[in-house]
Structures are given as C-alpha cells and as structure tokens.
C-alpha positions as CSV (number, residue, x, y, z in Angstrom):
1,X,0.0,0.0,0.0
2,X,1.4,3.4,-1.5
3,X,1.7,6.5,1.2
4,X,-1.0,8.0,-0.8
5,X,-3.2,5.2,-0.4
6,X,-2.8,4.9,3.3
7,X,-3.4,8.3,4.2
8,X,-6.6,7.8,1.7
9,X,-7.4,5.6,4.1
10,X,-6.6,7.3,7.1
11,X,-8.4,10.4,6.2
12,X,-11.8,8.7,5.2
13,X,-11.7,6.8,8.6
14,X,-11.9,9.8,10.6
15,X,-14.4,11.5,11.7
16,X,-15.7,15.0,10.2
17,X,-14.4,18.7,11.2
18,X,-11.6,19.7,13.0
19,X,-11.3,17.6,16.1
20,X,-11.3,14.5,13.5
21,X,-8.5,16.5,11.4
22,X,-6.9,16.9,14.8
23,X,-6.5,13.0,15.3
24,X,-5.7,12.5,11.6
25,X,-2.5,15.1,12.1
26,X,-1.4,13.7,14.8
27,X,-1.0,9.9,14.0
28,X,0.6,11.1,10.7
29,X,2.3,14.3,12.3
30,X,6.2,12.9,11.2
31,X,5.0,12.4,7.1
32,X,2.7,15.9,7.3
33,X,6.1,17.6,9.1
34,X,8.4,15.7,6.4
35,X,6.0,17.2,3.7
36,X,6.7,20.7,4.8
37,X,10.3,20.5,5.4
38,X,10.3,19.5,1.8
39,X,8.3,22.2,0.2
40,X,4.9,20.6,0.0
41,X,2.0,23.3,0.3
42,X,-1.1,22.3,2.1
43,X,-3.1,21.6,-1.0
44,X,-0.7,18.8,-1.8
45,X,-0.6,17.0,1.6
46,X,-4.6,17.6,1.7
47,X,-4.4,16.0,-1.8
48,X,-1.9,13.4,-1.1
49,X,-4.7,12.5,2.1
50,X,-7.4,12.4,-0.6
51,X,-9.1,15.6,1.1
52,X,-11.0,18.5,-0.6
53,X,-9.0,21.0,-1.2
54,X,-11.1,23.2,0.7
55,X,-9.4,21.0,3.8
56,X,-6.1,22.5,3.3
57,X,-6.8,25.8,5.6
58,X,-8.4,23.7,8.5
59,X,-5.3,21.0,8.0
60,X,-2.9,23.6,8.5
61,X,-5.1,24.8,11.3
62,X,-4.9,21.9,13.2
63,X,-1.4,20.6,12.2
64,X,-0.7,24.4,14.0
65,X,-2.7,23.1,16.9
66,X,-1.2,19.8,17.0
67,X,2.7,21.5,17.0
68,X,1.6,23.6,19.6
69,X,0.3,21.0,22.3
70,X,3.4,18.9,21.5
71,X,5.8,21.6,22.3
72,X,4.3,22.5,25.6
73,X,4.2,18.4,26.6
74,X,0.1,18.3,26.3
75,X,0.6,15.5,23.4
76,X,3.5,13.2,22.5
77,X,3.9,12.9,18.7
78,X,4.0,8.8,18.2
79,X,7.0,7.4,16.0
80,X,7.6,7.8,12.9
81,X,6.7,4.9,10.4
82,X,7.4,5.5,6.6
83,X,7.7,9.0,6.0
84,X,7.5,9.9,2.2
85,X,10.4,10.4,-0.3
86,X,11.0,14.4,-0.6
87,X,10.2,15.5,-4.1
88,X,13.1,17.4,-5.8
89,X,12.5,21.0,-6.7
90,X,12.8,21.9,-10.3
91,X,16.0,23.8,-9.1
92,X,17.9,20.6,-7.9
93,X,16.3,18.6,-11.0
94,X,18.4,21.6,-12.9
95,X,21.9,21.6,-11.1
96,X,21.9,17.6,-10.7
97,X,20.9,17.5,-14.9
98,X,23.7,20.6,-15.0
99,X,26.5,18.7,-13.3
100,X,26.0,15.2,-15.2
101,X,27.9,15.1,-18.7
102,X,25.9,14.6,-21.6
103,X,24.9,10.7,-22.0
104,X,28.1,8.8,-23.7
105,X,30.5,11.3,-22.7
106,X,32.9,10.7,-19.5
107,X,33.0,12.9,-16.8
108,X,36.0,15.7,-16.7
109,X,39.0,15.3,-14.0
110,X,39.2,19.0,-12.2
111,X,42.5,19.5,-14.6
112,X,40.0,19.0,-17.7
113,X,38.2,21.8,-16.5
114,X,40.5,23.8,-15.5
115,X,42.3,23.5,-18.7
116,X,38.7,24.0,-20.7
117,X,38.3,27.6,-18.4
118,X,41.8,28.3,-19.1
119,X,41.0,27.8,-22.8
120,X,38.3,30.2,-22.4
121,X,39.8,32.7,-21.0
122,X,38.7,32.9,-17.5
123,X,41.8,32.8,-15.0
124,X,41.6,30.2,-12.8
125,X,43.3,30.5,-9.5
126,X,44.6,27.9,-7.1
C-alpha cells in the first residue's frame, strides 16, 4: 500500500471537522512535518490525504494546533513509520541535470576543466 493510499485511508476513517483532522495530524504528524520541510504546500498534503481541497486551511489549522500542544508536553507525537520520499525541486532537477555530462560522454578530472576555463579565458586560480 502506497503512502497515498494509506493516508486515503486514514483520512476517510476519521471523523468530520476539525477535532477528527486533529487525530488524523497527529498519527501522521512525522509524514505531514516531512511534507513541509520538503516544500509541499497544504493543498498537496490535503491532496496526497485524498481531502478536498477546501481541507487544506483547517489542515494547517490543526497541524498548528497539533505542534503547539506537542511543544508545551500536552501531546507526544507517536514514532515515525514511513515518511514519504522528498520530491526534488525543479531547481535541484536543474543543477543535478547541470552537473552530469551529456549521456556517452565521460566525466572531466578537475585539470580538464581547468584547462577547458583556461582555454576560455577565464583565470583560474589555485
């Protein structure tokens, strides 16, 4: 069962309104935390729980509330099971596709390149 599919489930298990999106936060509060370290808005993790999108205010709401009560000791977050895989931003798809060398050729030694700047122009200092 994909992460997607299990917080599907999760999220139609629960009962309606915020208490129930309260409960849903907090037994999934290390992938929803993950999720925002990683850039996802709250329209993707309300997506990615198979919510409306209209869900995404009151998620954050209550993932607010959530935080709150765990950092003054009123709740204990439980342990993390399988938090999902970051998804690269279009800037790190860009340097990683940047730094590869084009398919068949080999990679340059740090003399290649510094010979290829020289080459160019550009001093190169040591």
């Amino acid at each position: 069962m994909t992460d997607k599919t299990r917080l599907a489930d999760l999220a139609s298990n629960y009962p309606p309104g915020s208490r129930g999106l309260g409960i849903l936060v907090l037994r999934e509060y290390a992938q929803i935390t993950s999720a925002r370290r990683h850039g996802w808005s709250w329209a993707d993790i309300a997506q990615a729980m198979d919510l409306d999108a209209q869900k995404a205010k009151p998620l954050a709401e209550a993932y607010r509330r959530v935080t709150q009560r765990i950092a003054s000791g009123q709740l204990t977050a439980p342990p993390a099971r399988g938090v999902p895989a970051p998804r690269p931003s279009a800037a790190d798809l860009t340097r990683e596709r940047l730094q590869r060398p084009p398919p068949g050729a080999a990679p340059k030694t740090p003399e290649q390149n510094a010979a290829a700047l020289a080459a160019s122009g550009v001093k190169v200092i040591d």
